[in-house]
C-alpha positions in Angstrom: 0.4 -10.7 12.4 1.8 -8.1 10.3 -0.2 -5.7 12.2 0.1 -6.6 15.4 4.1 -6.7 14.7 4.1 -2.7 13.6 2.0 -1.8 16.8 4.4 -3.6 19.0 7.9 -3.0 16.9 9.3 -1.1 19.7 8.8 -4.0 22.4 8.9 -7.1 20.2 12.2 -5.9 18.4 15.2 -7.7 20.1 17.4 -4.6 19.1 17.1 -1.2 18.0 17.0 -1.3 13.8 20.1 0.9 13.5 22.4 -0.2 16.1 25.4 -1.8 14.4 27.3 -4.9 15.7 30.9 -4.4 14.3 31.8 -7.8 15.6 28.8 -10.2 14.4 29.1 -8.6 10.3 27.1 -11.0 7.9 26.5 -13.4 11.1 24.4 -16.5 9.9 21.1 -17.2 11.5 20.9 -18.6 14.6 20.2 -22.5 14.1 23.2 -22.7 11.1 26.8 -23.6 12.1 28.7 -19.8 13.2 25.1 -18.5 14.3 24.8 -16.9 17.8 21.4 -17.0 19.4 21.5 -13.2 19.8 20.6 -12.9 16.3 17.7 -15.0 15.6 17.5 -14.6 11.7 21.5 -13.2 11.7 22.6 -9.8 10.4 23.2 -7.5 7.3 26.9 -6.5 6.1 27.4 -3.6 8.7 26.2 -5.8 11.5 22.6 -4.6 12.4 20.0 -7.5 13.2 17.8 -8.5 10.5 14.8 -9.8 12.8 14.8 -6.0 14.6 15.0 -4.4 11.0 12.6 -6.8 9.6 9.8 -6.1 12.5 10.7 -1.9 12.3 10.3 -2.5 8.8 6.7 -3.7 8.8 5.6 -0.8 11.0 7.1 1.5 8.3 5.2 -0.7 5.2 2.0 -0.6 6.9 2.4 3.6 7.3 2.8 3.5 3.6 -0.4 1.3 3.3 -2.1 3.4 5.4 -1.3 7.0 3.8 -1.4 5.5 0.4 -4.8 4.4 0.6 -6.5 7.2 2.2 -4.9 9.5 0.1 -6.3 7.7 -3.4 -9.2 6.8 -1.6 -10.5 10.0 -0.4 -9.7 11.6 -3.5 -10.7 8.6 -6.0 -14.6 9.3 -3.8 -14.3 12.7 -4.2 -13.6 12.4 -8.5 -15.8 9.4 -9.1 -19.3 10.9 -6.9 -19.0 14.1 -8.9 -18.1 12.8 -11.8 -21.0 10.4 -11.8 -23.6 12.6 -10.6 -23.2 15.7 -12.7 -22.1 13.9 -15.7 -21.3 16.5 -19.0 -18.3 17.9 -19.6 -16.4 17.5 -16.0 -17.3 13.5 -16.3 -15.2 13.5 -19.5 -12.3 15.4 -18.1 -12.0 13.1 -15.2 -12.1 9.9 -17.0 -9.7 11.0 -19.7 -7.1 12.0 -17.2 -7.2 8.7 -15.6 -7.1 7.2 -18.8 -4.2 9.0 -19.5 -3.1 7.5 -16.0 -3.8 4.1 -16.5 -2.3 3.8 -19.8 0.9 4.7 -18.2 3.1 2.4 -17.1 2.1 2.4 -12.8 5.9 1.9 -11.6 7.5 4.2 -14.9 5.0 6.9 -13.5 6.0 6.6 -10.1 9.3 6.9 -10.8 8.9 10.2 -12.9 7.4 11.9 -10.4 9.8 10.7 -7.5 12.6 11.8 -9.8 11.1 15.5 -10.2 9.9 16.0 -6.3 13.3 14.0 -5.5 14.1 10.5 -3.8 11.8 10.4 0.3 9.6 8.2 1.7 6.8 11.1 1.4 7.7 11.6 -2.6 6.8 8.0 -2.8 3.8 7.5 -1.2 2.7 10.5 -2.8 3.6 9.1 -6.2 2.0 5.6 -5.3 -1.1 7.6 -4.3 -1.0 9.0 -7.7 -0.4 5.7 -9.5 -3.1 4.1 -8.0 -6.1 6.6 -8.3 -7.7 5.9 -11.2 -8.9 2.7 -9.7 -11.0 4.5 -7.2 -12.1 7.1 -9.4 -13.7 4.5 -11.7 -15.2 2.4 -8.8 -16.6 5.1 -7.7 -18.1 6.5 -10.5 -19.5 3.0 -11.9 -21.5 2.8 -8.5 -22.8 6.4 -8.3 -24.1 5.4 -11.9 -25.9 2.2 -11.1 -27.2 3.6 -7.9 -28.6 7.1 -9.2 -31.4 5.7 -11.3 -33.2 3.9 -8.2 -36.3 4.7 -6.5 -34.4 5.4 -3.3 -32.4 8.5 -5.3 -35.5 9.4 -6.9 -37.3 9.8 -3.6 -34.5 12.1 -2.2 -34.6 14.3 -4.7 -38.3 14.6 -4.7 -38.3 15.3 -1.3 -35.5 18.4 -1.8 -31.8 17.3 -0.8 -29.4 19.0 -2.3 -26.3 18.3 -4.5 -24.0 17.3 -1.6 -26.0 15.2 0.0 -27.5 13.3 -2.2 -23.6 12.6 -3.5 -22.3 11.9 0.4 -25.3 11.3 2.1 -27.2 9.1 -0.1 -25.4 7.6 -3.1 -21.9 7.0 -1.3 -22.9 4.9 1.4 -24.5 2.5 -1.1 -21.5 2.4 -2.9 -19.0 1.7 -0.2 -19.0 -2.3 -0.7 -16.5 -2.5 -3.7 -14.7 0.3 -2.2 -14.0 -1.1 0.8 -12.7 -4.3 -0.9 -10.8 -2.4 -3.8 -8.7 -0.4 -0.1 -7.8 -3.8 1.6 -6.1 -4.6 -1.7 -4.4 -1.4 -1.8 -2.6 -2.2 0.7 -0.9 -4.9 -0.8 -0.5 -2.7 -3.9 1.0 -0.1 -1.6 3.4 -2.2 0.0 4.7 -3.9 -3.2 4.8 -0.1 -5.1 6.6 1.3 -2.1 9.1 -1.7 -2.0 10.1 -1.3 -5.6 10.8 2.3 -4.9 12.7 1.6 -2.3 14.5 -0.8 -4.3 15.4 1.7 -7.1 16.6 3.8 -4.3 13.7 6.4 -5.1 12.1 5.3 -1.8 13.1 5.1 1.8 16.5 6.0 2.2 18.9 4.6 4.1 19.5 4.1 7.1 15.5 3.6 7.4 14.8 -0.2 8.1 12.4 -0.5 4.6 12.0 -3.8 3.4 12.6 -3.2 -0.5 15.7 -0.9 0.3 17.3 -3.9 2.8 16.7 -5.8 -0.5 19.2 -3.3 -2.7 21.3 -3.5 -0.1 21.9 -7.0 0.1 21.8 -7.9 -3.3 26.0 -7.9 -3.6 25.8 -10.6 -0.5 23.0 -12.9 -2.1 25.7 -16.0 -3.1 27.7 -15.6 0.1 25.1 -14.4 3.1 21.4 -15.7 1.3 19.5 -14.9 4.8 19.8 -10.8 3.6 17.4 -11.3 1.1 15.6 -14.0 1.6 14.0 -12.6 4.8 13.1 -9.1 3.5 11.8 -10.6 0.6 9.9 -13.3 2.5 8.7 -10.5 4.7 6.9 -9.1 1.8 5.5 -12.0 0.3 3.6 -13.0 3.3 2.1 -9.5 3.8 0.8 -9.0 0.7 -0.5 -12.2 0.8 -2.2 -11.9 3.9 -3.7 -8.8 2.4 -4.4 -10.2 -0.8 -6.9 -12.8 1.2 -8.2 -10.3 3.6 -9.8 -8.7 0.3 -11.1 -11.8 -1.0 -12.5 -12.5 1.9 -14.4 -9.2 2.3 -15.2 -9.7 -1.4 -17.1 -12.7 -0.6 -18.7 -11.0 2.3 -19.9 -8.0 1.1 -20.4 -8.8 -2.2 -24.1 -10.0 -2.5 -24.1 -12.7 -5.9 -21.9 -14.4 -3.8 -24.0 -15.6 -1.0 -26.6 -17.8 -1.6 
């Protein structure tokens, strides 16, 4: 759902995101008494319509996902195969910085270095990406290490490949399982990262229909107009839980102790 709703934002939104009702301020959904039914879940304090922000919104969170992800992943493959096939010195470089990393606070870290590149959307994914690389690296790396010492390695390297490909050619398509599990859960990461950016106001910046920024918004309005937050927030509940099972699910799948 979440998906489909970001392809289709432009024809499933009943308004534009940033067109502003002057007349219909802090209108209540539309099945409570002062609703109107051209606002199905009402709208925000300068009159724009929360469904239309809500479904623009879910386009943007899914970018994020999307960026963040590929970003950590492609770099966490790129750390962790070299790391755990040449081993020595680079190995323990690699695995001490993303100690250092980890032992970070993961939202104090992002917002240090959305505070020095300076409040965007871009800052932040590129921050999240950041945050959340160590986990990849380490993936990576632990597989590359269980899979090197096999026959199937052995026999590559007997019969001549080369560095690169026995790191991208050989070992990493035998380690893509947990990695492929480890990204769909990203995503939820991702989204719940980017929305406490946004939050903070170190995110998306207004005027941009972001869920966690509509949040910061509304948060002066919560006693008298509740259907400002409850929405975005709803909004991001069900999509990261919807992500959250879609990498259990491919847990189960793909991971092979679990089928019997």
């Amino acid at each position: 759902m979440p998906v489909f709703l970001a392809v289709f934002a432009d024809y499933i939104a009943p308004h534009s995101p940033f067109d502003q009702y002057r007349d219909a301020i802090l209108q209540p959904p539309a099945w409570m008494a002062g609703g109107s039914g051209k606002f199905l879940l009402g709208t925000d304090d300068v009159g724009r319509d929360i469904l239309s922000r809500l479904i623009h919104g879910a386009r943007l969170s899914l970018f994020v996902g999307v960026i963040v992800v590929t970003l950590s992943l492609a770099a966490g493959i790129i750390f962790g195969v070299t790391s755990g096939y040449f081993g020595g010195i680079y190995e323990i470089l690699v695995m001490r910085l993303m100690d250092i990393i980890l032992a970070l606070p993961s939202l104090l870290l992002a917002l240090a270095i959305v505070a020095i590149l300076g409040p965007s959307l871009q800052n932040a994914i590129l921050s999240i990406a950041v945050v959340v690389l160590p986990h990849y690296v380490r993936l990576t790396r632990a597989s590359v290490l269980s899979e090197k010492s096999k026959d199937y390695v052995t026999a590559s390297r007997v019969c001549g490949s080369g560095p690169f490909r026995m790191m991208f050619a050989v070992l990493l398509p035998n380690c893509m399982a947990p990695l492929i599990v480890q990204a769909t859960l990203g995503f939820s990461t991702a989204i719940l990262d980017a929305a406490a950016l946004g939050f903070l106001g170190m995110g998306a910046q207004p005027p941009t229909p972001e869920w966690g920024a509509m949040l910061a918004g509304a948060l002066q309005f919560v006693q008298r107009a509740w259907w400002v937050v409850t929405f975005p927030g709803l909004a991001i509940l069900i999509t990261v839980l919807a992500f959250n099972l879609a990498g259990d699910g491919l847990r189960d799948a793909l991971d092979p102790k679990m089928k019997r």
